[in-house]
Steps between C-alpha positions, in 0.01 A plus 500: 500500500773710580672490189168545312442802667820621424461421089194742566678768619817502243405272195547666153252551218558618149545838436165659444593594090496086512192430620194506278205574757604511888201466766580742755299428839411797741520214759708283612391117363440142636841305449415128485817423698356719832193204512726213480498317865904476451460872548748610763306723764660795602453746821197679399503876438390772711193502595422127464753402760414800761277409792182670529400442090201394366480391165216631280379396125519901455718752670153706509392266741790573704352889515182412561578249772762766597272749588256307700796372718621919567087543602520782210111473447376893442796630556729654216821355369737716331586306138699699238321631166674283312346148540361201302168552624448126640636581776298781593215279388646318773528733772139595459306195487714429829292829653827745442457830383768588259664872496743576231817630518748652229761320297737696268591402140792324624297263682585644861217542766487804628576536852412852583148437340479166722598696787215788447233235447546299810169557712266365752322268301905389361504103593840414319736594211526322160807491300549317157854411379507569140649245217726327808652869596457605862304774650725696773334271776721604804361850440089361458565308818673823655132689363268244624691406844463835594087517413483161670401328192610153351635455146356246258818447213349433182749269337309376237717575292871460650546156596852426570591848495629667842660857598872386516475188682129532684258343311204733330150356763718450762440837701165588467248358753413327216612361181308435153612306214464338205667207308411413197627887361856395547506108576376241227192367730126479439372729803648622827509780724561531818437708858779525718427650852840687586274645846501374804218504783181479244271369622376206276679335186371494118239173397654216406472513096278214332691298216503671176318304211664290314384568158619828561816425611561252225358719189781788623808242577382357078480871334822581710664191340369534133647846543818373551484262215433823305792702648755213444337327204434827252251442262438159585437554868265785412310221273447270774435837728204619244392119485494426922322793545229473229468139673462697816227719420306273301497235810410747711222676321372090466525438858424821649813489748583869578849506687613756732636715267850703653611834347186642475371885653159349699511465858253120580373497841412137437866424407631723807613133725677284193810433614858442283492161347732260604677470154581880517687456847680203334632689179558828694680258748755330161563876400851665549424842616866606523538410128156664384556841712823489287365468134264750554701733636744470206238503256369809644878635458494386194183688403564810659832498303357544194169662550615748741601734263194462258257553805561652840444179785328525762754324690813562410702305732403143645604513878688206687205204569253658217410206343297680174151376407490699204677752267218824523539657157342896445319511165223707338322273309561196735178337329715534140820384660333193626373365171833547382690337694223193516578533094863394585370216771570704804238503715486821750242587758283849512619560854187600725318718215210577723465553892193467725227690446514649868809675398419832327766452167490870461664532824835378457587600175855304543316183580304571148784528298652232677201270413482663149909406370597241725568163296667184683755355320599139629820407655450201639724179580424334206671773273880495358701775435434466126097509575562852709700637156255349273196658721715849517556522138071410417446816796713704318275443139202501692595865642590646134 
C-alpha cells in the first residue's frame, strides 16, 4: 500500500501535447488499490483519530447537531457573509438565528465588524476556513473569549490543513468537517467537540444506506478509470452511469445524494459509512497534503501573473483544497475548460437567502468570479501545466 501510494504521488504521465483527450477530475477519485483488504491501514488523520468526534454522512449534520449541543436555540450566531448556504440552512433549522458579518475580497473575516456586532442575543461565533487556508483563529478566540462566547470552526473545507503545526478544528469549541471534498470516500463529516464541561454529547449517528454509499464509492471509481484510462475510461464512465440512471429511474432507489446546497431534516442522524472510515483510514495524508500543496505552487506559478490570487502564499500546514481563480465570465471559463476535459467547480455562486447580497458587495464579487480549479492528489506535475496552459486560452 505504501508504495502504491507513493506511485500516486510522483508517477509520470505524458506530456499534455501527447495526450489526445485528458479527463481532469475536480475531485480526488476511487483507486481500486485503497479497497483491497491487503490495504495497509495507516494512523488516521485529524479529526478521525481525535477523541470527542462523531462521524456524520454530512459535515452539515455536524452544524446542526453542533448547535443543539452549544443550546444556541434563538439565539444569534455570528457566521461570515461568505458561506455555502447549507450551513446556514443548518444553523436555522437547529433554532439559530444567523447574523452576518463582513468578509473582504481576499477572503478575510473581518474582525472589527465581528467585534461591533457582538450583542445580547450573540450565542457564539462562526468562522469558515476558506479553500484549506486559515482564518487568524488565535485572534477570533481572543474576540469571542473576551464576549464569553464559544467558537464553532467551520472546516468543511480544510481537512488536513493546520496553522503551522495545530491542526485547522482543533481550537474552536467545536469542529466541522467534511471528507469526501478532499479524501476519495462516498460521505463523511464529522463533529469534533474541542469543549469541555457541556453538558450532554451529540446522538449516536444511524448507519448510512448502503445504496448510497455504494452508488458514490462506483461513480468515484469509474471516474478514475476515466482520469487514468483517457478516452476509454470516459467510455466505460458515460456507459456506468447511463446504467446508473436507467436502474434507478426502474427501481425508484433515490440515494442520499452528497454535494448538494439542501439542508434534509430527515437525513440530519445518518452517520459516515463504514467503508468511508476504512478508505480515509488506507490514505497517506502526509503524501496528499504534499501534492496539493505543490500543485497549488505549481499553479500559482504560472497563473499568478495572468490573474492576481487570492492567496498568494500557502502557509506551513495549509494543505490546499482548491486553487480559487478571479474571472469575469466564470460561467464562459467553465465551458471551456470542460471543452479541454477539465472539470472545475462554480465555487458557492449563490448564498442564503437570509443574507441581504447587496450588503457585502465583496462577498458578491467574490461569488460572481470565483472558479475552483482542482489540485488534488490524483494530479502530476504535467496535469497542473496542462490545466495552466487550457486557463490561460480560456482567459484570452
Amino acid at each position: 500500500m505504501a508504495a502504491m501510494t507513493r506511485a500516486i504521488a510522483v508517477r509520470s504521465w505524458p506530456a499534455p501535447d501527447e495526450r489526445r483527450r485528458r479527463f481532469i477530475p475536480a475531485l480526488p477519485t476511487l483507486w481500486p488499490g485503497l479497497l483491497s483488504p491487503l490495504a495497509a491501514e495507516r494512523p488516521p488523520p485529524f479529526p478521525l483519530g481525535a477523541p470527542g468526534t462523531t462521524r456524520f454522512y454530512f459535515a452539515r449534520n455536524a452544524v446542526f447537531h453542533g448547535v443543539r449541543l452549544l443550546g444556541l436555540a434563538g439565539r444569534e450566531v455570528l457566521v461570515p457573509a461568505y458561506h455555502h448556504g447549507v450551513e446556514i440552512a443548518a444553523l436555522v433549522a437547529a433554532g439559530a438565528v444567523p447574523r452576518f458579518v463582513r468578509v473582504d475580497a481576499r477572503m478575510r473575516l473581518d474582525l472589527e465588524d465581528l467585534v461591533a456586532k457582538i450583542g445580547p442575543r450573540t450565542g457564539a461565533v462562526y468562522v469558515i476556513h476558506y479553500a484549506g487556508f486559515p482564518q487568524p483563529m488565535d485572534d477570533v478566540r481572543a474576540v469571542a473569549t473576551r464576549a464569553g462566547l464559544p467558537v464553532i470552526e467551520d472546516c468543511a473545507l480544510a481537512l488536513l490543513s493546520a496553522e503551522g503545526t495545530r491542526p485547522l478544528g482543533s481550537t474552536g469549541d467545536l469542529g466541522i468537517f467534511c471528507f469526501y471534498k478532499a479524501l476519495p470516500v462516498p460521505n463523511g463529516g464529522a463533529l469534533v467537540v474541542n469543549a469541555t464541561g457541556l453538558a450532554s454529547a451529540p446522538p449516536r449517528p444511524v448507519a448510512a444506506p448502503l445504496v448510497s454509499t455504494l452508488s458514490h464509492a462506483a461513480g468515484a471509481l469509474v471516474a478514475n478509470a476515466a482520469f487514468r484510462l483517457g478516452e476509454a475510461g470516459e467510455a466505460i464512465r458515460a456507459v456506468v452511469r447511463g446504467t446508473y440512471r436507467a436502474l434507478r429511474g426502474a427501481s425508484g432507489l433515490k440515494p442520499v445524494s452528497t454535494g448538494t446546497s439542501t439542508f434534509d431534516p430527515g437525513a440530519v442522524h445518518l452517520g459516515m459509512s463504514g467503508l468511508s472510515e476504512a478508505i480515509a483510514r488506507r490514505v497517506d495524508a502526509a503524501a496528499i497534503v504534499a501534492a496539493r500543496r505543490r500543485n497549488y505552487f505549481l499553479l500559482l506559478g504560472r497563473l499568478r501573473d495572468r490573474v492576481p490570487p487570492l492567496f498568494a502564499e500557502v502557509p506551513a500546514g495549509v494543505s490546499p483544497l482548491f486553487y480559487p481563480l478571479l474571472c469575469d465570465d466564470k460561467a464562459a471559463v467553465k465551458a471551456r475548460l470542460a471543452a479541454r476535459g477539465i472539470e472545475t467547480v462554480d465555487f458557492w455562486r449563490n448564498g442564503h437567502p437570509l443574507c441581504a447580497a447587496d450588503a457585502f458587495p465583496e462577498v458578491a464579487a467574490l461569488r460572481r468570479r470565483v472558479l475552483e480549479l482542482p489540485v488534488h492528489q490524483d494530479l502530476s506535475p504535467e496535469d497542473m501545466a496542462f490545466i495552466a496552459r487550457c486557463v490561460k486560452e480560456a482567459l484570452t
